[in-house]
BAVEX-235019 format. One record per residue: x, y, z of N, C-alpha, C in turn; residue in three letters. Coordinates in steps of 0.2 Angstrom, whole numbers, padded with zeros to 4 digits, always signed. Each point is the difference from the previous one (the first is absolute). Example, Ala and Ser with C-alpha at 12.3 -4.5 7.8 and 13.67 -1.06 7.14 Angstrom:
! BAVEX-235019
+0066-0028+0039-0004+0006+0000+0004+0006+0000ala-0002+0005-0004+0004+0006+0001-0004+0005+0003ser
END
This chain:
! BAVEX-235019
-0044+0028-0132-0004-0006-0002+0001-0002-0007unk+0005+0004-0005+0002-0003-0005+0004-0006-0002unk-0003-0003+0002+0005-0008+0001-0007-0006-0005unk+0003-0004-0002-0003-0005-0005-0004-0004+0004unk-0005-0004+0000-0004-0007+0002+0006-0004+0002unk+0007-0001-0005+0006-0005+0001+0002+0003+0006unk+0003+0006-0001+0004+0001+0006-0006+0001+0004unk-0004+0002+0004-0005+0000+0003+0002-0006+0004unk-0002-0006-0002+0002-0009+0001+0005+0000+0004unk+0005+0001-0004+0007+0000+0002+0001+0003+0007unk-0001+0007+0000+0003+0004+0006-0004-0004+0005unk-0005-0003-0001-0006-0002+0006+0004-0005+0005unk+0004-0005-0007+0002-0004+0006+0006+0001+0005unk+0001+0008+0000+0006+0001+0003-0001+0003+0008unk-0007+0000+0000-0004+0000+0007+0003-0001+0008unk+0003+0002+0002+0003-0003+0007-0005+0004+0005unk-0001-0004+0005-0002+0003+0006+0003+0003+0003unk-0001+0007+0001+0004+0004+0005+0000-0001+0010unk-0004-0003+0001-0003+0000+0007+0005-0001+0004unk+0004-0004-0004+0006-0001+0006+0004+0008+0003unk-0001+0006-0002+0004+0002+0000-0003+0005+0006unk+0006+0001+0003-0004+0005+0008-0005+0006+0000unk-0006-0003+0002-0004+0007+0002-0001+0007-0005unk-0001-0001-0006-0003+0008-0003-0005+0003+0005unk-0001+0009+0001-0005+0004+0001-0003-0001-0005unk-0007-0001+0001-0006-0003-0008-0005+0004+0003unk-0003+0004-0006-0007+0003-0001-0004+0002-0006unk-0004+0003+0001-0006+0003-0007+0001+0008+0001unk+0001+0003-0002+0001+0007-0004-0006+0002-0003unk-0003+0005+0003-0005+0002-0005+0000+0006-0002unk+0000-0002-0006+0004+0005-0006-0008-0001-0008unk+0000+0005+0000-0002+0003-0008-0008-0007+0000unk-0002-0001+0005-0005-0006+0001+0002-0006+0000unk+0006-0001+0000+0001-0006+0001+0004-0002+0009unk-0001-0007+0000+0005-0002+0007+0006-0004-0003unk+0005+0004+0001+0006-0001-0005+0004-0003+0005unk+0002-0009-0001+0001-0003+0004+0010+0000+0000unk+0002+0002+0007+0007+0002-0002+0005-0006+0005unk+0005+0001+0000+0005-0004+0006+0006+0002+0001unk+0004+0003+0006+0003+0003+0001+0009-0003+0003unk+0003-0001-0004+0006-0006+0003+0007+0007+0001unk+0004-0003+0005+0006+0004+0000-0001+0007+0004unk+0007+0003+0000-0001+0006+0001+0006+0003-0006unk+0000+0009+0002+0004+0001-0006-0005+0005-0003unk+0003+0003-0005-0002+0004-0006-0008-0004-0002unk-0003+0003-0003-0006-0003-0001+0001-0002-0008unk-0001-0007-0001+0001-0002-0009-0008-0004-0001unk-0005+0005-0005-0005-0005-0001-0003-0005-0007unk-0001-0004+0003+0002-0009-0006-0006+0002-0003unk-0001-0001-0008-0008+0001-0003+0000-0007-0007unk-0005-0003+0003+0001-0008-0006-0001+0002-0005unk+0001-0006-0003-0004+0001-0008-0007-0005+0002unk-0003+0004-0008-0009-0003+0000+0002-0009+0002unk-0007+0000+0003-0002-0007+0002+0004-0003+0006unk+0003+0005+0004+0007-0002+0005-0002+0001+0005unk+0003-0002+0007-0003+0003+0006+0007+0000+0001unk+0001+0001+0009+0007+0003+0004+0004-0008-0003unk-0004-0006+0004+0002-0006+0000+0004-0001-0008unk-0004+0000-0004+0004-0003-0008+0000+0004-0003unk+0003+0007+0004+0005+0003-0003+0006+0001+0002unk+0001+0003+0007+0006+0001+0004+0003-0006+0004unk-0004-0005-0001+0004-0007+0004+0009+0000-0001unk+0000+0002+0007+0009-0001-0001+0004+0009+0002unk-0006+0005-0005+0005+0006-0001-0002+0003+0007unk-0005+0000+0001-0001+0004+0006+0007-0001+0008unk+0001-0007-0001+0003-0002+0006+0007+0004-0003unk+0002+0000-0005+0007+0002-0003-0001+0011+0001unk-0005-0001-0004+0000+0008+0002+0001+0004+0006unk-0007-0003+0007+0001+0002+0004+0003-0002+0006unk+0008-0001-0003+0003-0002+0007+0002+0009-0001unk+0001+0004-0003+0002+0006+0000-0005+0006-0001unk-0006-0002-0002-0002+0005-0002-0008-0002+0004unk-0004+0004+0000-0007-0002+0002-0008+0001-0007unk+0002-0005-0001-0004-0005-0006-0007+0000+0001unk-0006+0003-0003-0007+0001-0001-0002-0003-0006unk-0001-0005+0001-0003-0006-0005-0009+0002+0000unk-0003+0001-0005-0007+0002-0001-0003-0006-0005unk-0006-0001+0001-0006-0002-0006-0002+0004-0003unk+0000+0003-0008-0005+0004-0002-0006-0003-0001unk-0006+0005-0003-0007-0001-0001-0002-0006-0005unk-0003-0005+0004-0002-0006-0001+0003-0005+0001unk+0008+0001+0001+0004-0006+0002+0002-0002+0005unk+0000-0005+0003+0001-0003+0005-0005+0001+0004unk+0001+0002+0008-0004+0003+0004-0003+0008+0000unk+0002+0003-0005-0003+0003+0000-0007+0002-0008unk-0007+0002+0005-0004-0002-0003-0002+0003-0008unk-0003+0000-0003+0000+0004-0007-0006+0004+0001unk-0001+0006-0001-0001+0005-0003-0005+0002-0006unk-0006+0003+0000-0003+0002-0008+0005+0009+0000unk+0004-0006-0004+0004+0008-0002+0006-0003-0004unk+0001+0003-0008+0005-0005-0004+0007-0002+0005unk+0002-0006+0000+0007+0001+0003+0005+0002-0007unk+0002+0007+0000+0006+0000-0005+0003+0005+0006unk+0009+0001-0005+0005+0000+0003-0001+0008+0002unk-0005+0004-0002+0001+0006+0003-0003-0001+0008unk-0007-0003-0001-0002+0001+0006+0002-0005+0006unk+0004-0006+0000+0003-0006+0002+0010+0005+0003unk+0000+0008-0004+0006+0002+0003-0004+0005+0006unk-0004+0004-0002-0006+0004+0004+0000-0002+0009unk-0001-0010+0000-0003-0002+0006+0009-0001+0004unk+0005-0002-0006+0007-0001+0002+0002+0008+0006unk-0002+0006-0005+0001+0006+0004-0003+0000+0007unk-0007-0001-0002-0004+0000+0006+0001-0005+0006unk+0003-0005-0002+0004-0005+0006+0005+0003+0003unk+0007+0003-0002+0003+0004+0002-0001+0004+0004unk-0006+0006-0001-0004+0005+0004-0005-0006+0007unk+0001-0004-0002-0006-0004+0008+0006-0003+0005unk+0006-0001-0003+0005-0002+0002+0007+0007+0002unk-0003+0003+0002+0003+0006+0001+0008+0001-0004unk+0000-0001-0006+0008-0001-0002+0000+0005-0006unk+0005+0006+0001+0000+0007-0005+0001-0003-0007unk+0006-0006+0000+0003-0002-0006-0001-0008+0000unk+0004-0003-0006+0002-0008+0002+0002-0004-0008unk+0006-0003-0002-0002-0003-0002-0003-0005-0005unk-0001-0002-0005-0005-0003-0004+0004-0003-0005unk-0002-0010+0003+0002-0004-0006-0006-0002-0003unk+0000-0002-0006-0005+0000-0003+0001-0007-0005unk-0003-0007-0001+0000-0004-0004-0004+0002-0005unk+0001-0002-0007-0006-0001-0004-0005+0006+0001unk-0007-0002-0001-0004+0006+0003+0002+0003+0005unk+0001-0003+0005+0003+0006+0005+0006+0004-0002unk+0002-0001-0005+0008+0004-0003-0004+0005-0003unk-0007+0000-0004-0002+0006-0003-0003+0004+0006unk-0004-0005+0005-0002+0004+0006+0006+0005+0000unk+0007-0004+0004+0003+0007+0002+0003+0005-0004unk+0000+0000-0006+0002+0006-0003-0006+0004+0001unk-0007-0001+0000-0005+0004-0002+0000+0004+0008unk+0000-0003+0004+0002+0003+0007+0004+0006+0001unk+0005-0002-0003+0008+0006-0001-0003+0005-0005unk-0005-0001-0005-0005+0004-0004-0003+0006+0007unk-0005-0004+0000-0005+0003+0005+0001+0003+0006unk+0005-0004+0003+0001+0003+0007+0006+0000+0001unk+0006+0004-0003+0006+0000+0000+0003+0000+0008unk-0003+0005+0002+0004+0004+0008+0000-0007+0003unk-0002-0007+0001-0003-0007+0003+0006-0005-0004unk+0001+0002-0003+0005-0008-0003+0007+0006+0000unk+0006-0004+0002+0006-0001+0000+0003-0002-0005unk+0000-0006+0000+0001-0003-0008-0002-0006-0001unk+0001-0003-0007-0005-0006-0001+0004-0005-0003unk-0001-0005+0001+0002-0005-0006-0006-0005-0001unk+0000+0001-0008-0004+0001-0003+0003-0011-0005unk-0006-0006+0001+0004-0005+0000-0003-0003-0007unk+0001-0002-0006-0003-0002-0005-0008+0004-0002unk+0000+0007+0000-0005+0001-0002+0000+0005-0006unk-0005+0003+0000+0000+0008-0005-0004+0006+0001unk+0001+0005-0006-0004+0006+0002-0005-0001-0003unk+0001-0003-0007-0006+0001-0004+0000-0007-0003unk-0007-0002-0002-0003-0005-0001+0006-0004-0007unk+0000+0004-0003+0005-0003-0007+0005-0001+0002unk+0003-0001+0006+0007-0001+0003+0000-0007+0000unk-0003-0002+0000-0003-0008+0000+0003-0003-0007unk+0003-0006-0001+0001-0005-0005-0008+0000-0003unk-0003+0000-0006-0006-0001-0005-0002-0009+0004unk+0005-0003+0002-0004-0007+0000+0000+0001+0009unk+0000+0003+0002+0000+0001+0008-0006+0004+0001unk-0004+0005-0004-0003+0004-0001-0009-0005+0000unk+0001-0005-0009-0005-0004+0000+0000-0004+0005unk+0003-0003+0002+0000-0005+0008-0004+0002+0003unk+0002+0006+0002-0004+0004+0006-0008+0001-0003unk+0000+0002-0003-0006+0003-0006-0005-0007+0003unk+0001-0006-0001-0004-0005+0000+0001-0003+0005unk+0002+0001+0006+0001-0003+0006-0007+0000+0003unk-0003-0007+0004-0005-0001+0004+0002-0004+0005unk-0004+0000+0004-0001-0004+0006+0002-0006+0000unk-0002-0004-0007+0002-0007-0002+0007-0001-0001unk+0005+0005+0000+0007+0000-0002+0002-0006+0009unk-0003+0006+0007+0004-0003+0004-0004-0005+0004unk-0007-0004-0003-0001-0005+0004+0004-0004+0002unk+0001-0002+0005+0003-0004+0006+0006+0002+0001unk+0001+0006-0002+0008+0005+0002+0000+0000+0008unk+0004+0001+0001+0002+0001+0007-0003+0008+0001unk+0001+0005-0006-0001+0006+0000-0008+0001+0001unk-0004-0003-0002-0007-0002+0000-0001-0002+0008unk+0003-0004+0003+0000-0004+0007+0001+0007+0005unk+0006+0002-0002+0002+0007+0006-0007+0004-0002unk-0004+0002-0003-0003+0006-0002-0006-0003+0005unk-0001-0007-0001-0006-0004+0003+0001+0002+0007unk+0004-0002+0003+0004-0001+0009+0000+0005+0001unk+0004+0008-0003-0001+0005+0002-0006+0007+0001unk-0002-0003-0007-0005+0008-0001-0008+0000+0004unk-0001+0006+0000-0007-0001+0005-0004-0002-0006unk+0000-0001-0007-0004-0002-0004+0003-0006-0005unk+0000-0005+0007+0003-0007-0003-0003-0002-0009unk-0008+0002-0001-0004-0004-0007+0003+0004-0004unk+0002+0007+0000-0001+0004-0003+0010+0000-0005unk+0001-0005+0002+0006+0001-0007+0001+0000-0008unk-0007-0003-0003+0000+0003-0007-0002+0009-0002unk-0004+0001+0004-0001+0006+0001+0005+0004-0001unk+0007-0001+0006+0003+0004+0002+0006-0001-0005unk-0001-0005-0006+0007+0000-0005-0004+0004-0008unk-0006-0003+0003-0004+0007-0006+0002+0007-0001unk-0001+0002+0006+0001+0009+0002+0007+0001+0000unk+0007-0004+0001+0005+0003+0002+0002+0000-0010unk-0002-0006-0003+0001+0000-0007-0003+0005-0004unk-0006+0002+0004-0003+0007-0002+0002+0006+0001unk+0003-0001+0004+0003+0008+0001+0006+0000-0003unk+0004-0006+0000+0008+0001-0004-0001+0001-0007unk-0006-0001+0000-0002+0002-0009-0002+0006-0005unk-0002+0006+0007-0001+0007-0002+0007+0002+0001unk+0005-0004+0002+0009+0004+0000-0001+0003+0006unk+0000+0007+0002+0002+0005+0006+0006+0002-0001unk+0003+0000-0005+0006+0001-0004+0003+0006+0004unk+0007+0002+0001+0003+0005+0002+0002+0004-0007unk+0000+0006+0003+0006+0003-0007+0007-0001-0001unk+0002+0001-0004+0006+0000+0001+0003+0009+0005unk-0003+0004-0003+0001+0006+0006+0001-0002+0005unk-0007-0002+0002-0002-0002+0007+0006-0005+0002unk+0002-0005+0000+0005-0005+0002+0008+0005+0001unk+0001+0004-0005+0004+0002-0001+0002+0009+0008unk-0003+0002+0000-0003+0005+0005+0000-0003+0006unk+0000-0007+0002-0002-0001+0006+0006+0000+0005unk+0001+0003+0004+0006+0000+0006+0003-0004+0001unk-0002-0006+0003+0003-0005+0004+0004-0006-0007unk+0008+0002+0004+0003-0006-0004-0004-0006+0000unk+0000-0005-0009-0001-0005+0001+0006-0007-0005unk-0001-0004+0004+0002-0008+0000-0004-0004-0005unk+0001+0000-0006-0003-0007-0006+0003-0004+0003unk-0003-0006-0001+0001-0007-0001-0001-0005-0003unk+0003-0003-0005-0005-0003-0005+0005-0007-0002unk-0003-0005-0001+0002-0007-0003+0001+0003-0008unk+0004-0004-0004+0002-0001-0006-0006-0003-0005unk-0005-0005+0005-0004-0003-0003-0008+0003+0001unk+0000+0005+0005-0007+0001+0005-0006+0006-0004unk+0002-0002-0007-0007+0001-0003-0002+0008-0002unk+0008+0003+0003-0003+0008-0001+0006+0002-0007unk-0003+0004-0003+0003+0002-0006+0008+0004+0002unk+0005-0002-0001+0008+0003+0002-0001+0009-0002unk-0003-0001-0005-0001+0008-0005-0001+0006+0007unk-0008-0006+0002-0002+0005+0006+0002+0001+0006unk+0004-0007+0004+0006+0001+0003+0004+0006+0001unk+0003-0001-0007+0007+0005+0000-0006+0010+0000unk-0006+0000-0002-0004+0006+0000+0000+0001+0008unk-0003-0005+0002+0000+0003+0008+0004+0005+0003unk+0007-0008+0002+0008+0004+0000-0001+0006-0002unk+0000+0001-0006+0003+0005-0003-0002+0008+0002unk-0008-0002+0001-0003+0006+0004+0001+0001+0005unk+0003-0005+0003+0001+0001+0009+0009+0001+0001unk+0003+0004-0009+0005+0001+0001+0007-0004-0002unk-0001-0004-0003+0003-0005+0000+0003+0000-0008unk+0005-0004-0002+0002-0002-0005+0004+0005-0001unk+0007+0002+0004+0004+0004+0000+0007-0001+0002unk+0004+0003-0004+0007-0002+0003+0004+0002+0006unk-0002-0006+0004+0001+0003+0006+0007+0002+0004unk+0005-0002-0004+0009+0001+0001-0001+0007-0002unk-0003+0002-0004+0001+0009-0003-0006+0002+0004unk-0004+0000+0006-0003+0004+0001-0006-0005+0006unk-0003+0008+0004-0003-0006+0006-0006-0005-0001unk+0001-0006+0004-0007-0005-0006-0006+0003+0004unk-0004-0003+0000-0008+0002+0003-0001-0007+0003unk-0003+0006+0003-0001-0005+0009-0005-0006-0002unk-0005-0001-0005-0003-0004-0002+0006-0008-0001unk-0002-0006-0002+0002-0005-0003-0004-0005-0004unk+0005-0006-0001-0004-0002-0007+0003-0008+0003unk-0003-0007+0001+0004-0006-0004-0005-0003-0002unk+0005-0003-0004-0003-0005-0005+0002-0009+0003unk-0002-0003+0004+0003-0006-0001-0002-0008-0004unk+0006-0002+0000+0001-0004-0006-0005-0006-0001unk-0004-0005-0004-0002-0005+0000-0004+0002+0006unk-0005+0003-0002-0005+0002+0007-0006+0003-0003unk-0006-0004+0001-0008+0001+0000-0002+0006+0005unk-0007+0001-0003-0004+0003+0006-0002-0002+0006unk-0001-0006-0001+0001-0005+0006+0007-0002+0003unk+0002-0001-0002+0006-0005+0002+0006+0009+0004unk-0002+0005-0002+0003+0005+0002-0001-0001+0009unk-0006+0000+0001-0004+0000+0008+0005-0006+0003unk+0004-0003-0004+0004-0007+0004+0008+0000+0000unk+0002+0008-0005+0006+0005+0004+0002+0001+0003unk-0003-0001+0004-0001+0005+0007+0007+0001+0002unk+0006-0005+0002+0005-0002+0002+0004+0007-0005unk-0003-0001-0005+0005+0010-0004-0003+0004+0001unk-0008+0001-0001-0002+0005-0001+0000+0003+0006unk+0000-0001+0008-0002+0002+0005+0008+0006+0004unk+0005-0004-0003+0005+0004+0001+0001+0008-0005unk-0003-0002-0005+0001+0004-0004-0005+0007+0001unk-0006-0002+0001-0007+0005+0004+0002+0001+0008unk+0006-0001+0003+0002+0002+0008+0004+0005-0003unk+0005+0000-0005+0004+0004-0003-0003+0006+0000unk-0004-0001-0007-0002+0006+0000-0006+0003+0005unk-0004-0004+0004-0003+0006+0005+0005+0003+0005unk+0005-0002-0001+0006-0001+0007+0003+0007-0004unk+0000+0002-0008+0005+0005-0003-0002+0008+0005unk+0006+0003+0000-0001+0008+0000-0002+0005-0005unk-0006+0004+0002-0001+0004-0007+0004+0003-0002unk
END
């Protein structure tokens, strides 16, 4: 959910309806108090999609879900409070938003899976691979961070002051209305997520770096996250080595060119070959 009022705007209008597309298994997962509203596309290895703040299935994954699950079997979720799934008196941060991601897994009978992660859902799933290693395979992890300072200073204020008033007659504002069990309640619901991004949940650096499961950065040139912190991640997850003299680590890293936080999500045509690769690699 680290993303600006601007981009916020931006990404909204990139909204496509999914409906056309054949028949997902859809339901509510009750998990950690919550009805954790899910959709089931493809068959195949199990790959689970986690948005970024203020996002549902719809205006996030329009488009990737059909490209992912011709091969694989794609588990597109709501987290707490957004979309159809309803909200909770219980902070939504990224600890306990990975908790219900486990807890989905355990209701869906699946030992392992997968995890792609936008934005906040990129911090979701590192925090996962944190907390419940044995459960994620591996992650790609898509314009986000471990720790709150990963953020550009003017990315950070953005966020700091973002209200309800940012997305009147946003389309993002419209899907929250048409979806959620509590249509009136969308200033409410951009109070608390701006409340919670603002205590951090910060990971360690240990902790990111210990975690099992190879991971996959993805980051734009322009998408607001510090390069410094970037090349930190990699580095902990092994990276930053000369790989002709020696084995690389199963983790990876791109960077693509002239590319936002937004406008990454409209990559897709790179980005999706690249994430078949490596969930496709051998350990």
């Amino acid at each position: 959910m680290r993303i600006t009022a601007f981009l916020v705007m931006v990404m909204a209008m990139a909204i496509t309806d999914l409906s056309a597309q054949q028949g997902p298994t859809t339901g509510y997962a009750p998990v950690n108090g919550l009805k954790m509203y899910y959709e089931v596309h493809g068959r195949g290895e199990p790959v689970v999609l986690l948005h970024g703040g203020f996002m549902t299935i719809t205006s996030n994954w329009a488009g990737w879900i059909g490209e992912l699950s011709k091969t694989r079997q794609v588990i597109a979720v709501e987290m707490q409070g957004h979309g159809r799934t309803a909200d909770i008196p219980r902070e939504p941060n990224s600890e306990n938003l990975a908790d219900d991601v486990a807890a989905l897994l355990e209701y869906l009978k699946l030992a392992r899976a997968d995890l792609i992660g936008y934005s906040m859902g990129g911090g979701v799933a590192m925090q996962v691979a944190v907390r419940h290693p044995d459960q994620v395979r591996r992650v790609v992890v898509i314009s986000s961070t471990f720790r709150r300072d990963g953020m550009t200073q003017e990315g950070l204020d953005a966020l700091a002051n973002l209200t309800a008033e940012a997305f009147k007659g946003s389309p993002l504002e419209a899907e929250y209305e048409r979806l959620s069990p509590t249509p009136d309640q969308f200033s409410k619901f951009v109070e608390r997520l701006v409340a919670a991004d603002s205590k951090g949940n910060d990971l360690r650096a240990d902790q990111l770096q210990s975690t099992t499961a190879p991971m996959f950065f993805i980051h734009g040139d322009a998408d607001g996250i510090r390069l410094q912190h970037i090349a930190e991640m990699f580095r902990l997850k092994g990276g930053e080595i000369y790989g002709d003299l020696r084995p690389r680590s199963a983790s990876r890293l791109a960077i693509l060119p002239d590319t936002t936080h937004v406008t990454l999500m409209q990559r897709m045509d790179i980005i999706v070959p690249m994430v078949n690769n490596f969930l496709d690699a051998k350990p």
